[in-house]
Structures are given as structure tokens and as C-alpha cells.
C-alpha positions as CSV (number, residue, x, y, z in Angstrom):
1,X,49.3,-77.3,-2.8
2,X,51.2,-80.2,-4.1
3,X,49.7,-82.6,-6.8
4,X,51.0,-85.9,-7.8
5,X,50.6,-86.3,-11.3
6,X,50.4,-90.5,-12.4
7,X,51.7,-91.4,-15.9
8,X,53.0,-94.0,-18.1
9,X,56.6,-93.5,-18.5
10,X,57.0,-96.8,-20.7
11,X,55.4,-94.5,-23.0
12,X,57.7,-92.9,-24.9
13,X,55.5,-90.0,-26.0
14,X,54.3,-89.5,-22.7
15,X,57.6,-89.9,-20.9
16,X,59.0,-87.2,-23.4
17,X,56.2,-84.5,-22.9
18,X,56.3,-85.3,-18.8
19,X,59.8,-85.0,-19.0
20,X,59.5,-81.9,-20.3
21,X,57.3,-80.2,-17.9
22,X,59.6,-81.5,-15.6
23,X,62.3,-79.2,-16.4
24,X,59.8,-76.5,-15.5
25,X,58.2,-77.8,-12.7
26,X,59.0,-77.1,-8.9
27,X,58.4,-79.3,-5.9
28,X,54.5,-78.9,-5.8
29,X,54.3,-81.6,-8.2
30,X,55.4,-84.9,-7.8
31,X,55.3,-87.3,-10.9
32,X,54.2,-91.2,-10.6
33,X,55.5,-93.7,-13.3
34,X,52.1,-95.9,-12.9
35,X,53.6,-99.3,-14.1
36,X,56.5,-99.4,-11.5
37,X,55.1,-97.8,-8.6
38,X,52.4,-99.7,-7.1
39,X,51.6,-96.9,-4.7
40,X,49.4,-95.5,-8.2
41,X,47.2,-98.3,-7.9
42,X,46.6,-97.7,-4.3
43,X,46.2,-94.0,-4.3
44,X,43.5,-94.3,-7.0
45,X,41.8,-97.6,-6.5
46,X,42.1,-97.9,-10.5
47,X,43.3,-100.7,-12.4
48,X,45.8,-100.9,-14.4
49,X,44.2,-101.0,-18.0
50,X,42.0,-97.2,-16.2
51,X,45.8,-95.9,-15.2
52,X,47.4,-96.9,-18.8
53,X,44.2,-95.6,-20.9
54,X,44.0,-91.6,-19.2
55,X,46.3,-89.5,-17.5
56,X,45.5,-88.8,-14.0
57,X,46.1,-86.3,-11.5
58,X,45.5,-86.3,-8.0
59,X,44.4,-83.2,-6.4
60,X,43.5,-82.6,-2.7
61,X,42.1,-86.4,-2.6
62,X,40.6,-86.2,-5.4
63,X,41.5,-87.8,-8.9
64,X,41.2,-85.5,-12.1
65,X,42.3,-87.9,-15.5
66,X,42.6,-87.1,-19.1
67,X,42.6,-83.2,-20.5
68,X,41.2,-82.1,-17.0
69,X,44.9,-83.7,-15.7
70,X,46.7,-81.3,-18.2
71,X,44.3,-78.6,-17.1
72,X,46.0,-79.3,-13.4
73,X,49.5,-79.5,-14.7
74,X,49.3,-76.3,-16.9
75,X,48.1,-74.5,-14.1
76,X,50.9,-75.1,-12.0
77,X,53.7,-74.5,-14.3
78,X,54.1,-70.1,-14.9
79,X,55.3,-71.5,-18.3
80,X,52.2,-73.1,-19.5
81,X,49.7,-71.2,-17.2
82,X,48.5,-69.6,-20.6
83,X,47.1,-72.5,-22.0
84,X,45.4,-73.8,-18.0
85,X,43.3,-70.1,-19.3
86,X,43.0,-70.8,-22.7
87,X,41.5,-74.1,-22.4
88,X,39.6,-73.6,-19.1
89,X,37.0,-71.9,-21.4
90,X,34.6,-74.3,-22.5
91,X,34.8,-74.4,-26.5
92,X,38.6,-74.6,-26.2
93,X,38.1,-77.3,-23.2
94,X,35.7,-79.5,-25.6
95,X,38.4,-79.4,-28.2
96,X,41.0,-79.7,-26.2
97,X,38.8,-83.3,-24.6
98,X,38.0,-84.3,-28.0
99,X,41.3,-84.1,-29.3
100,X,43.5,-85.6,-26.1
101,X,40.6,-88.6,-26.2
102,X,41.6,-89.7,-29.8
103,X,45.2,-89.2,-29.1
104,X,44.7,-91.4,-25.5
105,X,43.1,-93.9,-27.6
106,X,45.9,-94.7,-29.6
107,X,48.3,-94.4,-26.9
108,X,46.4,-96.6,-25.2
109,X,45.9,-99.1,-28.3
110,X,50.2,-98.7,-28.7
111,X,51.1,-99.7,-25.1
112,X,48.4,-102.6,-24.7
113,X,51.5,-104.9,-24.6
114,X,52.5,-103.6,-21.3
115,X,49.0,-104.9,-19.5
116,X,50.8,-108.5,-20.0
């Protein structure tokens, strides 16, 4: 089952770790730069400030964003399965949230300039 994972590749944080899962990725998931394709908009009915503030995943029609996404990614990647079952658990999901919230937030807060 394919995913389409939708991103901010004028990030250069978030280019750099999506590039690197990427090199270990197959075909079953596709990767959507969210501020130069406007198919992201679209498939999520989001707007642009909701793509640039969370990562999002779509999944079977459905959209998964922030550490939920990375839940979706890791699991498809043999590489980084190990972490999909480390952080599916509950206390390592909460700090896993907490954590990828604060770090979204200045992300976010970094690349407002590109909502103009």
C-alpha cells in the first residue's frame, strides 16, 4: 500500500531528514514538496499555514500529520521499522508527540516567511 507523504522541502531541516529516508525508501511512498505542488492542497483540503506547521501523511484516504506521519514513514522503511515499534507504545508515543510538537513549532516559526 502506497502512501504519499506531504512535506516542506523549502525547509532545510526537513528536506535533509526526507531526503534521507529517501535513500531507503522504495516505490510505496511517494514524497510531496507542499509549496510547489498544488495537488497537496487538494488532496488534503488544508491550507497552507496547516501543511507548513505539521507533517502529513496520507494513508488509504485518510490524512495522518505530525509524529503519527513519522509513525507511517518508519513503518514502511525495514531500516527504521524499529523505532514505528518503539514509539507505537504509548509512553514512548507521548514523548515522541511532545517532543516533534516543540520542534514543529519552531520549524513552523523559522519558515513563516514562505506563507508570503
Amino acid at each position: 500500500m502506497q502512501i504519499r507523504v506531504l512535506y516542506n522541502k523549502s525547509c532545510r531541516i526537513c528536506r535533509k531528514e526526507i531526503d534521507h529516508y529517501k535513500k531507503y525508501s522504495d516505490k510505496k511512498i511517494s514524497w510531496i514538496d507542499i509549496l510547489n505542488d498544488k495537488e497537496a492542497k487538494m488532496l488534503t483540503s488544508k491550507t497552507k499555514i496547516e501543511l507548513l506547521r505539521r507533517m502529513h501523511v496520507i494513508k488509504n484516504g485518510e490524512i495522518v500529520e505530525g509524529a503519527k506521519a513519522f509513525l507511517e514513514i518508519w513503518k514502511r522503511i525495514p531500516r527504521y521499522r524499529f523505532l514505528y515499534y518503539i514509539f507505537k507504545i504509548k509512553f514512548f508515543y507521548f514523548i515522541l508527540f511532545i517532543f516533534y510538537e516543540i520542534a514543529a513549532i519552531f520549524l513552523f516559526w523559522k519558515n513563516k516567511h514562505l506563507l508570503k
